[in-house]
C-alpha positions as CSV (number, residue, x, y, z in Angstrom):
1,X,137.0,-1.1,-95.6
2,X,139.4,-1.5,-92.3
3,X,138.5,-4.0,-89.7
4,X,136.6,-3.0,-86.9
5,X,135.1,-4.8,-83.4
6,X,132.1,-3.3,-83.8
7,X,129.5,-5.8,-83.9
8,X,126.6,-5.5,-86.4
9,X,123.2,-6.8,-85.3
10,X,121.9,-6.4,-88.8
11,X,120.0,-9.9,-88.2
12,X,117.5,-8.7,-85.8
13,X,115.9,-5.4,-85.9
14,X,114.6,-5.0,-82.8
15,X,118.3,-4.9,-81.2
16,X,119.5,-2.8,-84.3
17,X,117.1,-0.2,-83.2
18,X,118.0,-0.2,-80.1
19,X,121.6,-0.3,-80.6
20,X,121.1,3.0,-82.8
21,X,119.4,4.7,-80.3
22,X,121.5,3.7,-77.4
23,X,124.7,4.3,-79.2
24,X,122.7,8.2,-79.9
25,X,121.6,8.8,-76.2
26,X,125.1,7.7,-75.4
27,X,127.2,10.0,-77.7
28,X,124.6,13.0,-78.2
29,X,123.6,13.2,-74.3
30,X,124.9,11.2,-71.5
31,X,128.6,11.9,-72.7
32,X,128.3,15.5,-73.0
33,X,126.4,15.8,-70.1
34,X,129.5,13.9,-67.9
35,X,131.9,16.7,-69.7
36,X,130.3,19.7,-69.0
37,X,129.7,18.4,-65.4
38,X,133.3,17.2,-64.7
39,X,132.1,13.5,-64.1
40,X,134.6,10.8,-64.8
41,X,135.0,6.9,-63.4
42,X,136.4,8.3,-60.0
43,X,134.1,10.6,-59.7
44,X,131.9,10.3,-56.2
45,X,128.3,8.4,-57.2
46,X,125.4,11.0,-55.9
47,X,121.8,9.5,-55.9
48,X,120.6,12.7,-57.6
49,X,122.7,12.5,-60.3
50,X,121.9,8.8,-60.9
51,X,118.4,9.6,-60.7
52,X,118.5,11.9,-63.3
53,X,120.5,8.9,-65.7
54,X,117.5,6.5,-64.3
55,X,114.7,8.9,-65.9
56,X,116.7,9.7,-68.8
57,X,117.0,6.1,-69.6
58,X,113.2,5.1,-68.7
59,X,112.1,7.7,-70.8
60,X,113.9,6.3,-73.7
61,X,112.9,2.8,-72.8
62,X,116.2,1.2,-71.8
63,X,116.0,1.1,-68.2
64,X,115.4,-2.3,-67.2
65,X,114.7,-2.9,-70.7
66,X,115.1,-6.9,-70.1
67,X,112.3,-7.4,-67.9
68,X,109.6,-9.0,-68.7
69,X,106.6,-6.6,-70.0
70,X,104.6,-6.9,-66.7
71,X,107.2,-5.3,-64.8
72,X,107.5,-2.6,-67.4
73,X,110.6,-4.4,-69.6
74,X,110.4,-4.9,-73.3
75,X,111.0,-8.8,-72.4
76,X,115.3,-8.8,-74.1
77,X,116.7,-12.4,-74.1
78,X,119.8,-12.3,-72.6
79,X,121.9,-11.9,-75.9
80,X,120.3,-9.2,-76.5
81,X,120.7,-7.9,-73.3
82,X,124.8,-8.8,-73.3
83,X,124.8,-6.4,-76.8
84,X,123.4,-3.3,-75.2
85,X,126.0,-4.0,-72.6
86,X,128.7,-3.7,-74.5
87,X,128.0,-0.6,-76.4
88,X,127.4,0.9,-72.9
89,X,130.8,-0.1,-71.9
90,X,132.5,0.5,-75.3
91,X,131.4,4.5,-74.9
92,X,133.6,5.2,-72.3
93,X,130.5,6.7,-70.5
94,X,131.1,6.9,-66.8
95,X,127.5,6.5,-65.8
96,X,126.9,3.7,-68.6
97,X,126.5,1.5,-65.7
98,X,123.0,3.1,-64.6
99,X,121.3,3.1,-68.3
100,X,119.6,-0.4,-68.2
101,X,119.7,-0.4,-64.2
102,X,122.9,-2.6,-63.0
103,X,123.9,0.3,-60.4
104,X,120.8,-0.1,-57.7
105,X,118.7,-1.2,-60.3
106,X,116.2,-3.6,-62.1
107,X,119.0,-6.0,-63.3
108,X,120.1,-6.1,-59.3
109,X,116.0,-7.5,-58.6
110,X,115.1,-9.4,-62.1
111,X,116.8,-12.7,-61.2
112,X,114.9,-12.4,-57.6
113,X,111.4,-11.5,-59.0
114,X,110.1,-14.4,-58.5
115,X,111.2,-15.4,-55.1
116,X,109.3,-12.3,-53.9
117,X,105.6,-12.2,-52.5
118,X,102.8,-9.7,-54.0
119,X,103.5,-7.4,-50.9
120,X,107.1,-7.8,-51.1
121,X,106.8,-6.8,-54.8
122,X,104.9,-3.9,-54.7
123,X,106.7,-2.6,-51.9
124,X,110.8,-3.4,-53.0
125,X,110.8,-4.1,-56.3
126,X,108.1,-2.3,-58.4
127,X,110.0,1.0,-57.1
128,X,113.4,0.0,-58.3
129,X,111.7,-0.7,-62.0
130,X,110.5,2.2,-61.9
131,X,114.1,4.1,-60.5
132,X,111.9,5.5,-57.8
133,X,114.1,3.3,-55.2
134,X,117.4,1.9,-55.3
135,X,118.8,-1.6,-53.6
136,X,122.1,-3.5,-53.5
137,X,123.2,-6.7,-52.8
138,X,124.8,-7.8,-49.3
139,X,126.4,-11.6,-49.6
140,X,130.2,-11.1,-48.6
141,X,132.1,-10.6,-45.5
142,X,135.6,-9.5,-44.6
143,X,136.1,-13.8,-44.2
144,X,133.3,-15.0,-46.4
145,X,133.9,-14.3,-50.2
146,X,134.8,-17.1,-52.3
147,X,133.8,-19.1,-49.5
148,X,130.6,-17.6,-48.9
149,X,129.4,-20.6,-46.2
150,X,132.2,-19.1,-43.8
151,X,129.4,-15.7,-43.0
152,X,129.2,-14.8,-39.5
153,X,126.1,-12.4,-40.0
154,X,123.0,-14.2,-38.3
155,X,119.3,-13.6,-38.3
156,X,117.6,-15.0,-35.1
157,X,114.0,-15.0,-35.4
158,X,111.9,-13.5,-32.7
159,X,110.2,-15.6,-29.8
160,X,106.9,-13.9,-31.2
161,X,107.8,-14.8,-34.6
162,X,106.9,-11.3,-36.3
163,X,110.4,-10.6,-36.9
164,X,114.1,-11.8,-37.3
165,X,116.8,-9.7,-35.3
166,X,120.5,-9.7,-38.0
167,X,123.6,-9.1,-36.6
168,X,126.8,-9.0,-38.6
169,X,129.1,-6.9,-40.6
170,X,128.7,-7.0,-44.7
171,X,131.5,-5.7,-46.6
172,X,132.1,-5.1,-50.6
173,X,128.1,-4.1,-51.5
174,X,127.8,-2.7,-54.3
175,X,125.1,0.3,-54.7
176,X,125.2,0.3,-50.9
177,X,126.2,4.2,-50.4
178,X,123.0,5.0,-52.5
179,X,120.5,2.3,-51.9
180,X,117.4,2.5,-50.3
181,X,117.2,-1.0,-48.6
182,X,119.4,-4.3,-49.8
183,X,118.8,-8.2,-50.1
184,X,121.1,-8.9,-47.2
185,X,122.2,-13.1,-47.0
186,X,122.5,-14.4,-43.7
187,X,122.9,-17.5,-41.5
188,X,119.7,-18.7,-39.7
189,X,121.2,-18.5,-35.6
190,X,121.9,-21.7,-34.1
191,X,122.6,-23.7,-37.3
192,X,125.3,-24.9,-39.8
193,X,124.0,-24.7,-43.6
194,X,120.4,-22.7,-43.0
195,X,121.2,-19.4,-45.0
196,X,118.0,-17.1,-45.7
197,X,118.1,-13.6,-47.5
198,X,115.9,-10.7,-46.3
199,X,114.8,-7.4,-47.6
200,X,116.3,-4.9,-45.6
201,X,115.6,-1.4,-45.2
202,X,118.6,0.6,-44.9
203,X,117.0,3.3,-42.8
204,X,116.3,0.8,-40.1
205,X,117.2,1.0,-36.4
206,X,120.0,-1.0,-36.1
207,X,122.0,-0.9,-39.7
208,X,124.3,1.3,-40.6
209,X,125.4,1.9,-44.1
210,X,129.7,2.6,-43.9
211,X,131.7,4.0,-46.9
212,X,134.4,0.9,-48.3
213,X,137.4,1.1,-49.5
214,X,138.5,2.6,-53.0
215,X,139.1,0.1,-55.2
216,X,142.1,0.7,-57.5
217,X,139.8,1.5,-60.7
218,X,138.9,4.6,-58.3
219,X,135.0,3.6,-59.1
220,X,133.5,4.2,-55.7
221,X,130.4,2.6,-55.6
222,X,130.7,0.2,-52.7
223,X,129.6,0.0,-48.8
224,X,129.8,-2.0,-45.9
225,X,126.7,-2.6,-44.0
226,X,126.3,-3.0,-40.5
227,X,123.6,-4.8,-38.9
228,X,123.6,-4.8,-34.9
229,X,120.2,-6.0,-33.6
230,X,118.5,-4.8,-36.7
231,X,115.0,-5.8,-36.5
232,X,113.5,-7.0,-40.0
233,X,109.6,-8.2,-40.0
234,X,109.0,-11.5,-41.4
235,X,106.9,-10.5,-44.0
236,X,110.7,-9.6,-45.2
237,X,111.7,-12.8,-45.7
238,X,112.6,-13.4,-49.4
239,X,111.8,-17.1,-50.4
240,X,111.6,-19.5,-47.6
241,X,114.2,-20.6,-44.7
242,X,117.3,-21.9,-46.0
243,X,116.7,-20.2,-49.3
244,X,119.2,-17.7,-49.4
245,X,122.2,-19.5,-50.7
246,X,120.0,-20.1,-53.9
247,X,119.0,-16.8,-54.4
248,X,122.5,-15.4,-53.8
249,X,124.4,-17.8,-55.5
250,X,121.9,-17.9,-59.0
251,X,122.3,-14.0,-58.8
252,X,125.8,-14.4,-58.8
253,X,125.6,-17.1,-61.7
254,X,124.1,-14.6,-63.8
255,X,126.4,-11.8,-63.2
256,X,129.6,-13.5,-64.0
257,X,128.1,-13.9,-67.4
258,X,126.8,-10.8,-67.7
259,X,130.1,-9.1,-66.5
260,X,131.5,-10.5,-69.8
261,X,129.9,-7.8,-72.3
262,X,130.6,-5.1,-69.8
263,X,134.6,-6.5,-69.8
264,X,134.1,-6.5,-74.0
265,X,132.9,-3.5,-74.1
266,X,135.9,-1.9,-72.2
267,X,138.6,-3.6,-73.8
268,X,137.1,-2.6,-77.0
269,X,137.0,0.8,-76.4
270,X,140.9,0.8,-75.1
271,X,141.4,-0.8,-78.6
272,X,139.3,2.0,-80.5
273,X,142.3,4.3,-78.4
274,X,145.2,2.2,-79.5
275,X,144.5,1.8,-82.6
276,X,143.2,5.9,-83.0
277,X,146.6,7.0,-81.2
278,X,148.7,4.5,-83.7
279,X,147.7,6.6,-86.3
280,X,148.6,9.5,-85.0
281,X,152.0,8.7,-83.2
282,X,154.8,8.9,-85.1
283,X,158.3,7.4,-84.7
284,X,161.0,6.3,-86.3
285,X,159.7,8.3,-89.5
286,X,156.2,6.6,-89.7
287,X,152.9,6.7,-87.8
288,X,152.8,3.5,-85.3
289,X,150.3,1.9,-87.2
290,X,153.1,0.7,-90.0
291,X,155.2,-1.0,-87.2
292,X,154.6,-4.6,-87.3
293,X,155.3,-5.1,-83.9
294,X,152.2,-2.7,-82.9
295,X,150.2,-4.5,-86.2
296,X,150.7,-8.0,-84.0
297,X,149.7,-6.1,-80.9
298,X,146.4,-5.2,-82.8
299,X,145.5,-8.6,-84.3
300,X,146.2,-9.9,-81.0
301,X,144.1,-7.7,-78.9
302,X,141.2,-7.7,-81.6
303,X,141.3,-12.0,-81.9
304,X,141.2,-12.2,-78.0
305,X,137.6,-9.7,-78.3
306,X,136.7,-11.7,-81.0
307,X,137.2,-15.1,-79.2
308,X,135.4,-13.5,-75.6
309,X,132.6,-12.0,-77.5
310,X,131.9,-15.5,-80.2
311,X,132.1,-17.8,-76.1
312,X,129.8,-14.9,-74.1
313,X,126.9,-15.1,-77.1
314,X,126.9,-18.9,-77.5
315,X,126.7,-19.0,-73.5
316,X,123.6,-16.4,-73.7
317,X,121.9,-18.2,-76.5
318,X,122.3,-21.6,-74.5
319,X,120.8,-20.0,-71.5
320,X,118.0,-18.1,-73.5
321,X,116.6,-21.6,-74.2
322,X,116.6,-22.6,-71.0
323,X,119.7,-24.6,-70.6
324,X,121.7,-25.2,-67.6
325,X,125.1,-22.7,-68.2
326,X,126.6,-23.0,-64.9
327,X,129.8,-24.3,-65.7
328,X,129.9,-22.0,-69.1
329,X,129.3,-19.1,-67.4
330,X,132.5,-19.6,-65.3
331,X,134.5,-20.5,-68.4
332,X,132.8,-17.0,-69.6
333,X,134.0,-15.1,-66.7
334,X,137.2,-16.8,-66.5
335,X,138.1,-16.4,-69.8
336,X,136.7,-12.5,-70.8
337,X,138.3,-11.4,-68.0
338,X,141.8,-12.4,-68.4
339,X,141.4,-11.8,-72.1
340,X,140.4,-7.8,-71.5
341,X,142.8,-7.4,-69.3
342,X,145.6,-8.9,-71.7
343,X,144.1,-6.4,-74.0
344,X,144.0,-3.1,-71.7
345,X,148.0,-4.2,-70.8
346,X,148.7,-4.2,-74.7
347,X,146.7,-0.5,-74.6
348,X,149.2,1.0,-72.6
349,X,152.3,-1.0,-74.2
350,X,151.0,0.8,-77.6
351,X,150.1,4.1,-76.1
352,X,153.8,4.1,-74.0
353,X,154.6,6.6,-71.1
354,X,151.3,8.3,-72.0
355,X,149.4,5.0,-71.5
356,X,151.3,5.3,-67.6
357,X,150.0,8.5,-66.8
358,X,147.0,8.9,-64.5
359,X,143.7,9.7,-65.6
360,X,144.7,9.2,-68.9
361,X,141.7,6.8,-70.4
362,X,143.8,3.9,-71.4
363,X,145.1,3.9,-67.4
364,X,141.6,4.0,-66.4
365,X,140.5,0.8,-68.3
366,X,143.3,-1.0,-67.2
367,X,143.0,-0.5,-63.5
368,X,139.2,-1.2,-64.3
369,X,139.7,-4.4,-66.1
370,X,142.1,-5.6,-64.0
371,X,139.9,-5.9,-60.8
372,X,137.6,-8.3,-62.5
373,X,140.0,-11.3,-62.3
374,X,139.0,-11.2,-58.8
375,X,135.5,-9.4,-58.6
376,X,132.3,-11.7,-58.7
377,X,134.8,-14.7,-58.5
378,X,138.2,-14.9,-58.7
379,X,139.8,-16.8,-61.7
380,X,141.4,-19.9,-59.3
381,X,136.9,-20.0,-58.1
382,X,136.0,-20.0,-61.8
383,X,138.4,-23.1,-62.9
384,X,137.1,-25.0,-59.0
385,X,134.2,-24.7,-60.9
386,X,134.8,-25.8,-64.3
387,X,136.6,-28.9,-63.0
388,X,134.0,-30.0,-60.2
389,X,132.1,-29.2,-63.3
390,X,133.5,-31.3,-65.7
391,X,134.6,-34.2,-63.3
């Protein structure tokens, strides 16, 4: 039987089952449904179409199928949660990213759950389990990525103390064109280090939700948010004061790991094309496929996913019992992501002038992959932190 990436999860049923289904709803529905409706990775994001992916999803029980069962989750560890994220990815689904809820979803609010007050709970995050309401996330500025302590947006609380005024400019939010209100990260006024984050309603006097740039994988799904005099109650105060850099920066943790499937999931769907199109192609006399110079580019491409996948479960188990994966988390992101792209660059070596052409899927993938050595953390921020780290 021929080699293939596709992982079996044959050792626990409950993520078999799931798989199945997933892998069904994936093929038999969401798929088709993108065909028939002309959607594809570039493809403007409209709430109501998401909405409908959100109900779909909830009905089948995978949206925000990793939260806990009192917030209307089945409770999935984390490596079961980086599986169902790589079959998303590897279906070449455009709107895979809204099945378990990263787009405006419950993964964007389960790491923050528990920073959040009854009110605040009920209110905010409740609705987005339930893909009534959507959020986003609102940490970087124009001169504050990496270096996130360089933000300029300030929150200065009110003399009567009901409220905090933020002013600032946010750029890079993802979810923002479609959100309903965002987790917005700013710098207490008149201090240094105090950063707090707030739950802000995107509606509100004072903020203004502006279209970004297109990012060069054509996905346009970000928004820069303008807050000028934007008055946020108190009660809207996620955590305490000087909080915020903790809840932003544990977020942010978490998705550098959990941007590793998603990075599998693509590469291993551009190596399902290669090695489906070096069967077909012939040259020279022969199909591709009995080159040996496009047999090394295989074994290459399919021991890089092999490697990335083996270092992104052992990081997920570690952190499933608890442990401390800061520093394996970078060497996670660090590592998947220059390995996918290395394997979406081989794609179009195999697929040739076709792999060049725009739109084609190969292209797509390799655009796509290729932004993730710098999205979330760039790959010079991810070895800063394996060797503050490790020395």
């Amino acid at each position: 039987m021929p080699y293939t990436l596709e992982p079996s999860y044959d050792d626990n049923p409950r993520l078999q089952d799931l798989v199945v289904r997933l892998r069904a709803y994936l093929a038999d529905e969401l798929v088709p449904y993108e065909r028939e409706h002309g959607i594809t990775p570039e493809s403007p994001l409209e709430r109501a179409t998401l909405e409908k992916v959100w109900k779909r999803s909830r009905e089948l029980g995978f949206y925000g199928v990793s939260l806990p069962a009192e917030l209307g989750g089945q409770g999935l560890s984390l490596t079961e949660l980086c599986a169902l994220k790589e079959e998303l990815t590897a279906s070449g689904a455009a709107l895979s990213h809204s099945v378990l809820g990263d787009m405006g979803g419950p993964l964007r609010v389960g790491a923050i759950v528990k920073y959040a007050t009854p009110e605040q709970l009920e209110r905010y995050l409740l609705p987005v389990v339930r893909g009534e309401r959507a959020c986003c996330f609102s940490i970087t500025e124009q001169d504050a990525g990496s270096d996130v302590r360089r933000m300029t947006t300030t929150a200065t609380p009110t003399p009567d103390g009901e409220a905090y005024v933020l002013d600032g400019h946010k750029v890079f939010s993802s979810a923002a064109p479609f959100a309903d209100f965002a987790i917005v990260v700013a710098r207490m006024a008149g201090t240094e280090e105090a950063y707090s984050a707030f739950l802000v309603d995107l509606d509100s006097p004072g903020c203004r939700v502006l279209d970004g740039e297109v990012p060069m994988s054509g996905q346009r799904m970000e928004g820069d948010i303008v807050l000028d005099g934007c008055r946020v109650p108190a009660a809207n105060l996620l955590g305490e004061i000087g909080q915020g850099l903790r809840i932003g920066i544990g977020r942010i943790t978490l998705n550098r790991l959990l941007h590793c499937p998603s990075l599998i999931g693509a590469a291993r769907r551009a190596w399902d094309l290669s090695v489906a199109y070096a069967k077909e192609r012939v040259a020279f006399g022969q199909p591709l496929l009995g080159l040996q110079a496009i047999q090394h580019k295989l074994a290459d491409m399919a021991t890089e996913l092999y490697a990335a996948r083996s270092m992104v479960t052992a990081t997920a188990v570690r952190a499933d019992r608890g442990e401390n994966i800061s520093v394996e988390a970078n060497m996670c992101k660090l590592f998947t992501s220059e390995a996918c792209f290395r394997v979406a660059d081989q794609a179009v070596q195999i697929h040739g002038k076709a792999g060049l052409t725009r739109g084609h899927e190969v292209e797509q993938i390799f655009r796509s992959l290729r932004m993730f050595r710098i999205v979330t953390g760039t790959s010079e921020i991810h070895r800063n932190a394996v060797a503050k780290g490790l020395v």
